[in-house]
C-alpha positions in Angstrom: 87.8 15.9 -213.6 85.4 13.5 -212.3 82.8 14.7 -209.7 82.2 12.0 -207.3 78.3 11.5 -205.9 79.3 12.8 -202.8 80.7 15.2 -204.1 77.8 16.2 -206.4 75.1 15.4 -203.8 77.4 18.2 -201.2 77.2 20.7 -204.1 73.4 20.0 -204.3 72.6 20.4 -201.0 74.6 23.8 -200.9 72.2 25.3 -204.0 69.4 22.9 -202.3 65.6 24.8 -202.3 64.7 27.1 -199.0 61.8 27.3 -196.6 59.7 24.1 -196.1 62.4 21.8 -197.9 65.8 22.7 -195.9 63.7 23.0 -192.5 61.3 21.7 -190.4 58.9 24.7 -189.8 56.5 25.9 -192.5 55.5 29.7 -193.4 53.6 32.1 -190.9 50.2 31.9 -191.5 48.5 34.8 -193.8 44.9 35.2 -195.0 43.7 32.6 -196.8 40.6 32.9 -199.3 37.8 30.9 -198.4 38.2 27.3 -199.3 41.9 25.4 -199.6 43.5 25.0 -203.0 44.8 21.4 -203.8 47.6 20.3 -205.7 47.5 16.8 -206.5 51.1 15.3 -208.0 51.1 12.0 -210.0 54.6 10.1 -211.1 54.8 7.0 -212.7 55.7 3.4 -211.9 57.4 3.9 -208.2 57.4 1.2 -205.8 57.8 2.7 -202.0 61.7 2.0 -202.2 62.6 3.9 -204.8 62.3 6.7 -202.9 65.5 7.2 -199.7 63.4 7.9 -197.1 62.5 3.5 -197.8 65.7 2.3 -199.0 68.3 4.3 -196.3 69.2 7.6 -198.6 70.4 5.0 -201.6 68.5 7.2 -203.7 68.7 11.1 -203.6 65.3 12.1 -203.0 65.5 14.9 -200.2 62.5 16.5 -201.4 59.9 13.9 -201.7 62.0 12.5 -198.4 61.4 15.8 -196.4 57.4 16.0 -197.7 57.1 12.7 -196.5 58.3 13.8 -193.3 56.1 16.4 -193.3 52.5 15.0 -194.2 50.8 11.4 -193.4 52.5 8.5 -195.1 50.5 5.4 -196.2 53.2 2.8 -196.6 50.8 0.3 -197.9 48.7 2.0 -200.1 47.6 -0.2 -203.2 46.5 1.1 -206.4 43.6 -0.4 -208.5 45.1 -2.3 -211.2 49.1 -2.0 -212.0 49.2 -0.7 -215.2 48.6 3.5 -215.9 45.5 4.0 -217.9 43.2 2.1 -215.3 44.8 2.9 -212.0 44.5 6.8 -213.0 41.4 6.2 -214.2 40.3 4.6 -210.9 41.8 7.5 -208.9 39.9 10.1 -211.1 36.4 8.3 -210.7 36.9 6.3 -207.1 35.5 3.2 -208.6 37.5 -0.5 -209.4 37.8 -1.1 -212.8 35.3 -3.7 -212.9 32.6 -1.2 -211.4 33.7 1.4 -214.8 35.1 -1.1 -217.3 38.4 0.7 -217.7 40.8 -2.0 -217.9 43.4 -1.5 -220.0 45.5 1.5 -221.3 43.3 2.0 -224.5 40.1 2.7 -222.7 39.0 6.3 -222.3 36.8 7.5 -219.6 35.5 10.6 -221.8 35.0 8.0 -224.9 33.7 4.9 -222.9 32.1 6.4 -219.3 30.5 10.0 -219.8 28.5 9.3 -217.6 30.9 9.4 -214.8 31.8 12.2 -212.8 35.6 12.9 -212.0 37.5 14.5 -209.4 38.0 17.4 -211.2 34.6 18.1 -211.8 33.8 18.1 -208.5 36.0 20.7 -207.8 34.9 22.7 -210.5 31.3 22.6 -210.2 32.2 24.0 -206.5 33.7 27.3 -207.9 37.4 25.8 -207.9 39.8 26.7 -211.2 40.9 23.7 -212.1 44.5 23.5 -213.8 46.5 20.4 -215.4 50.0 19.8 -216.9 51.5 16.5 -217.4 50.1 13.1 -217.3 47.4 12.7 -214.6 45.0 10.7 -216.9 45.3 8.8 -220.4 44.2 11.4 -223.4 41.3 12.7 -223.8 40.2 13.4 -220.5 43.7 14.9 -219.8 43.6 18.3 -221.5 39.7 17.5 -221.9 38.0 21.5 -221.7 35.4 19.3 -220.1 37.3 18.7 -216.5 39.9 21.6 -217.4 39.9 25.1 -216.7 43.3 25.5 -217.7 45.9 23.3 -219.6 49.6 24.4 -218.8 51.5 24.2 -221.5 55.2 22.8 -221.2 57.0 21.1 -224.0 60.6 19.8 -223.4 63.2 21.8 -225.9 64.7 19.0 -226.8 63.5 15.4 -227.8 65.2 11.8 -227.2 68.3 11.4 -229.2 68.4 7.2 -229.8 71.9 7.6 -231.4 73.1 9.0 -228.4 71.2 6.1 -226.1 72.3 3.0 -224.2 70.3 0.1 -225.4 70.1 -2.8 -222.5 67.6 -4.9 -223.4 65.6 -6.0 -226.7 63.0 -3.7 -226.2 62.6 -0.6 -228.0 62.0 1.6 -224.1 65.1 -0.5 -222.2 67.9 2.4 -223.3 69.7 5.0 -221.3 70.1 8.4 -222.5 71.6 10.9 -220.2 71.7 14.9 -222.1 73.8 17.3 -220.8 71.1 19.7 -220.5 69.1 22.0 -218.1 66.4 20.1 -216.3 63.5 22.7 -218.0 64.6 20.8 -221.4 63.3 17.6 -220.7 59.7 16.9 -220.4 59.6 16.7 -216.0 61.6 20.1 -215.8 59.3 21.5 -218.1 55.9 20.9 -216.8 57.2 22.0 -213.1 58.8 25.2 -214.2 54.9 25.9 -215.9 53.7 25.0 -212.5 55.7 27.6 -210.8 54.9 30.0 -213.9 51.8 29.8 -212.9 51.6 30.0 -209.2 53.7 32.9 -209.7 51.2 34.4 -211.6 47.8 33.2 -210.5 45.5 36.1 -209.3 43.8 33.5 -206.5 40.6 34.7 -206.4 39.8 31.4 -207.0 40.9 28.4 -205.2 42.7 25.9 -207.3 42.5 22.3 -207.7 46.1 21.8 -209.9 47.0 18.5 -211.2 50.8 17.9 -212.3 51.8 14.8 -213.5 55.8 13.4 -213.5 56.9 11.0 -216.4 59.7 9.3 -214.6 61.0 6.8 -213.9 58.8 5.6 -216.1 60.4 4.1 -219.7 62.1 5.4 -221.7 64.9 6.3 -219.3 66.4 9.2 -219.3 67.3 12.5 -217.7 69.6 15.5 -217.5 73.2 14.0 -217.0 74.0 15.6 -213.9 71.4 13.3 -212.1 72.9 9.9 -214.1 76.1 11.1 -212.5 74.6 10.6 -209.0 74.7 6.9 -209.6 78.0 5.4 -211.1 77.7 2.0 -212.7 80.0 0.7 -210.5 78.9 1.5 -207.3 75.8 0.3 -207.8 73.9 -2.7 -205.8 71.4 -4.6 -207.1 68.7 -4.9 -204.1 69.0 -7.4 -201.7 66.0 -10.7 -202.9 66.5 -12.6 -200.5 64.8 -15.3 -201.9 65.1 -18.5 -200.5 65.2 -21.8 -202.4 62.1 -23.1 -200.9 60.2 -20.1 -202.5 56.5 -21.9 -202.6 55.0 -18.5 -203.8 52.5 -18.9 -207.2 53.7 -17.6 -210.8 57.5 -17.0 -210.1 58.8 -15.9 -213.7 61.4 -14.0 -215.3 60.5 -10.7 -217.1 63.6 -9.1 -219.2 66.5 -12.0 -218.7 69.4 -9.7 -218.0 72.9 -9.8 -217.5 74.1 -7.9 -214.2 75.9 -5.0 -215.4 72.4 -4.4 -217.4 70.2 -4.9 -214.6 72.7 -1.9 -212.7 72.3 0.2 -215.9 68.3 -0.5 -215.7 68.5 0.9 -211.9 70.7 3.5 -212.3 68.2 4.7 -214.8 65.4 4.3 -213.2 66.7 6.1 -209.9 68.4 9.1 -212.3 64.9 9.2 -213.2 63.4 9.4 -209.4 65.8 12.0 -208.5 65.2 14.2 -211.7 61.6 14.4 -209.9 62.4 14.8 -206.6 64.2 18.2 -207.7 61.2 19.4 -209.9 58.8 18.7 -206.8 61.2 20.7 -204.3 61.1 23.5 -207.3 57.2 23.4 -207.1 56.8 23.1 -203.0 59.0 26.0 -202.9 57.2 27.8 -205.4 54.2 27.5 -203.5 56.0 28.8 -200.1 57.3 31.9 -201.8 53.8 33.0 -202.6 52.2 32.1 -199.9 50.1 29.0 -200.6 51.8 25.9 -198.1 49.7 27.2 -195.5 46.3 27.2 -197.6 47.1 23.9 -200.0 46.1 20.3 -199.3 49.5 18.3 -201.2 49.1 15.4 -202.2 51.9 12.9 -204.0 51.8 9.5 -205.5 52.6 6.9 -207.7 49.8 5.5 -210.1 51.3 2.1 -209.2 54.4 -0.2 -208.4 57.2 -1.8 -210.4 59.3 -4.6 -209.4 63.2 -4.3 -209.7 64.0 -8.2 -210.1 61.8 -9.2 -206.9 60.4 -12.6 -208.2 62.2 -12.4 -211.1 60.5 -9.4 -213.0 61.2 -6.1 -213.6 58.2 -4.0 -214.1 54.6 -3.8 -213.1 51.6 -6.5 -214.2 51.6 -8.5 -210.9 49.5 -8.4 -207.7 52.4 -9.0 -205.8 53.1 -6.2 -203.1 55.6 -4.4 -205.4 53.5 -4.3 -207.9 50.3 -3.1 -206.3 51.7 -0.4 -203.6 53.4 2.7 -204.5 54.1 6.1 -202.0 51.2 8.0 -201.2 51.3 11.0 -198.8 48.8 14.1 -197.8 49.5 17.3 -195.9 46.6 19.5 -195.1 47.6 22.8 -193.6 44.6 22.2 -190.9 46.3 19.1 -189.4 50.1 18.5 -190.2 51.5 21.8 -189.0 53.1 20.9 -186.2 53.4 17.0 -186.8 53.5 14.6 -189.4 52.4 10.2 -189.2 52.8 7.2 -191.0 50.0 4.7 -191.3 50.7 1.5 -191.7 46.9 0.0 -192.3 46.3 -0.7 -196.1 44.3 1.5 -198.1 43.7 2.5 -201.8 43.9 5.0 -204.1 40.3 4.8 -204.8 40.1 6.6 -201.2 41.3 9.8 -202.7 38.5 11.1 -204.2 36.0 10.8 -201.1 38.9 11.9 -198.6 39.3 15.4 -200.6 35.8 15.6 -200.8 35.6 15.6 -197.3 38.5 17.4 -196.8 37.3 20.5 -199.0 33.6 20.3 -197.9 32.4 19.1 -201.4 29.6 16.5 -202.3 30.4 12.8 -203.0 29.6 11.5 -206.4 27.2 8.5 -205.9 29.3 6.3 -208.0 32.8 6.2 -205.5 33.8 3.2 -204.1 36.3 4.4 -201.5 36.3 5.7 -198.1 37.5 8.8 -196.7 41.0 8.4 -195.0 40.2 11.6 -192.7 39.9 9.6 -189.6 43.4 8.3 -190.3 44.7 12.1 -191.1 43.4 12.8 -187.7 45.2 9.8 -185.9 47.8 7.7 -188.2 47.8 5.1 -185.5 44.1 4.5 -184.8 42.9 0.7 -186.0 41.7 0.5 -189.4 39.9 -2.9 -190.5 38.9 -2.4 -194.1 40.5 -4.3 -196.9 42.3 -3.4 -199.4 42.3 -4.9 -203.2 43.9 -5.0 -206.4 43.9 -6.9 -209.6 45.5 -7.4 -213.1 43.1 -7.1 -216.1 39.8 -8.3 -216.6 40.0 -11.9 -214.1 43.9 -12.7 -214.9 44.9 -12.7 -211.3 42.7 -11.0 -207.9 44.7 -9.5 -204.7 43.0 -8.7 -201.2 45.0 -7.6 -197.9 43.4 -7.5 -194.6 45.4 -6.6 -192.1 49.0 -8.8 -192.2 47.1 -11.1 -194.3 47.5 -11.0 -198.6 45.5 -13.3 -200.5 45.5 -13.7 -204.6 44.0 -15.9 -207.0 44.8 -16.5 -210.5 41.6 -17.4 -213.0 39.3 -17.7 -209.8 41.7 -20.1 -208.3 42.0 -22.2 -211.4 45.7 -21.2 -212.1 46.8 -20.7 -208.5 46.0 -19.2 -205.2 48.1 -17.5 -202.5 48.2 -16.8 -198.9 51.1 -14.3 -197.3 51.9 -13.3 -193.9 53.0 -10.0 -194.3 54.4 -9.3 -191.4 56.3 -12.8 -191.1 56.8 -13.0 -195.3 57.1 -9.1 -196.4 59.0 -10.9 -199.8 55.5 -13.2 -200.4 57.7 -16.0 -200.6 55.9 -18.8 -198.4 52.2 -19.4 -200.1 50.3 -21.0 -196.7 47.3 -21.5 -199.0 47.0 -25.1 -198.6 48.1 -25.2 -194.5 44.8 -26.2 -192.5 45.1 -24.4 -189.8 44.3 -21.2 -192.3 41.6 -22.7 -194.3 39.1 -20.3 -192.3 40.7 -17.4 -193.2 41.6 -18.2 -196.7 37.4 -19.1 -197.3 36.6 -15.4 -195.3 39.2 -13.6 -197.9 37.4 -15.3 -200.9 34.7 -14.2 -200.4 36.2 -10.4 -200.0 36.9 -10.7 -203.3 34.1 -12.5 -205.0 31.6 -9.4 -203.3 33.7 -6.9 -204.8 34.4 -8.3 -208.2 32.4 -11.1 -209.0 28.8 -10.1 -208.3 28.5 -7.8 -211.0 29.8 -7.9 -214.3 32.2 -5.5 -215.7 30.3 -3.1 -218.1 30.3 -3.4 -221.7 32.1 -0.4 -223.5 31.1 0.3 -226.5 34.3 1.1 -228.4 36.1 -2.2 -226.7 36.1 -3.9 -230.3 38.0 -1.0 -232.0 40.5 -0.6 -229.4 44.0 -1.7 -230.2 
């Protein structure tokens, strides 16, 4: 008998988590030890409307929904640079890539910047125990003894079966594979039920600073079957483009020319994927209420970066168009969200994390961070915030900054192409104002936003960046 997705999504909601995630009000309060644990939570390659709280409950995501509605939301948050290895490296260390010359996936922060200090070690050298599972930075630093305490071990039961995959696309990671198996079997359900392991278990005479990294949606696609069966082929919508034909935006291409039936298969993937993690964050978050901990735990969840599905003609990251470069980002701290939650809608970065839980947990700021604390904005979601916000592809291929409504990019310091948004008039960046007079001022005072931050110093040399593949 076939189970319809409303059917499936009533039975879920009947077995759904308790506490925090099917209400509003969080635990009592009970004695806390003297500093705030943190648990920081990493997926990969989300764009903002992935998740249903942005795209109207499309997507099942009622635990990363209900968390959002529970902490401060910064819907225009932008990461570093799109692409995994340097955004997480730019969280980890607060700096742009061109201030620590991590770049691309196969530099390692360990291997090329020892020097640096990460967010880990921050905690650590303040007393914390600090605990990692998943993928919160690219190997070695991830299960590195040097930032680690403690590496949680969790290792899916079973491995992808290709004979038993969809391929959609001519490259080797566009495939669909949906196992009928428990969601502890795969890789996700794995490294969440070692987080509740060790909650469970952890003695706390230590405060914690836990990273867990998600995998998906993040290629290749798959997940436990009972989430593929949320989204039917056939019911499926490709998002709304709404591109117009007099489009003047810079570098419209087409990544991954597919037909529409494989674009649907691509989503319904992708969003299998996203609510395959919702469910293992709910498991964790209500982990952490039975013993105790939501009302002595900063949270904080996020993307590394954004992916486009089809807007300007690409699917997947590599741009500095919004999709690309913004991705969720929310923080609840026990000391100011119990009783109210906020959405900001001033840009900020990612880079911001580190100095923000340094303030946050009383600890000293690493010399080297380029961010700023978002406290203030923790304290009043609405109060005006007039710092920039950048982001950028590679070494100079293309430069992003946003102040206020206003997105400007570059491609090859202009040489390839420059553009200027209105955000709040063009959310799509689909009319490039670059050339219009009447914004020549403001196009010269966001040039040179980005020439101070990342073309008065050169990036530094790494001296493995010959033997890197």
């Amino acid at each position: 008998m076939r189970v319809t997705r409303r059917d499936f999504l009533r039975q879920l909601s009947a077995i759904g988590a308790t506490g925090m995630l099917n209400g509003n009000a969080l635990p009592a309060a009970t004695a806390r030890p003297r500093k705030k644990n943190v648990l920081l939570v990493i997926d990969e390659d989300i764009q903002n409307e992935i998740l249903g709280i942005y795209n109207g409950g499309i997507t099942h995501t009622p635990h990363i929904d209900r968390f959002a509605g529970r902490s401060i939301r910064f819907d225009n948050a932008y990461c570093s640079m799109p692409e995994c290895g340097p955004s997480r490296a730019a969280i980890f260390t607060g700096m742009r890539p061109q201030a620590s010359g991590i770049y691309d996936n196969p530099a390692s922060l360990d291997r090329d910047r020892p020097d640096l200090t990460l967010l880990p070690d921050v905690f650590r050298k303040a007393g914390y125990l600090t605990v990692a599972t998943g993928k919160l930075m690219h190997p070695p630093e991830n299960t590195s003894k040097k930032h680690w305490d403690i590496t949680l071990r969790a290792r899916a039961t079973i491995g992808l079966n290709l004979e038993e995959a969809v391929q959609f696309g001519k490259a080797k990671y566009m495939l669909s594979w949906s196992p009928d198996c428990e969601d502890g079997d795969l890789g996700d359900g794995a490294r969440a039920d070692a987080v509740v392991k060790f909650l469970e278990t952890c003695d706390n005479e230590k405060p914690f600073f836990l990273g867990l990294g998600f995998a998906k949606p993040h290629d290749p696609y798959f997940a436990p079957k009972k989430y593929f069966d949320m989204y039917p082929v056939d019911e499926l919508k490709l998002p709304a483009r709404n591109e117009p034909k007099d489009a003047t935006a810079p570098f419209h291409k087409t990544r991954y020319n597919m037909s529409e039936k494989n674009q649907k298969i691509y989503l319904r993937s992708r969003y299998a994927g996203m609510s395959y993690v919702d469910a293992q964050f709910g498991k964790v978050v209500d982990a952490m209420q039975r013993k105790g901990y939501l009302d002595n735990t900063i949270i904080i969840f996020m993307g590394d970066h954004g992916y486009h599905h089809g807007e300007h003609g690409h699917w997947g990251k590599w741009t500095v168009f919004e999709k690309a470069l913004k991705s969720p980002f929310m923080i609840y701290d026990p000391d100011l969200h119990k009783d109210k939650a906020g959405v900001v809608k001033g840009a900020v970065e990612f880079i911001d994390l580190f100095p923000t839980l340094c303030e946050l947990c009383d600890l000293p700021k690493p010399k080297t961070m380029m961010g700023k604390s978002l406290v203030p904005l923790l304290k009043d979601p609405g109060r005006k915030w007039d710092y920039p916000a950048f982001g950028a592809w590679r070494k100079g291929e293309a430069r992003a900054v946003r102040l206020h409504q206003w997105k400007y990019m570059e491609f090859k310091r202009g040489k390839l192409g420059q553009g200027l948004f209105n955000l709040e008039e063009d959310p799509g960046e689909f009319y490039n104002l670059v050339d219009k007079p009447e914004h020549a001022q403001r196009v010269t005072k966001l040039q040179k936003l980005i020439s101070d931050v990342y073309y008065q110093s050169p990036i530094p040399p790494l001296s493995t960046r010959k033997k890197s593949k």
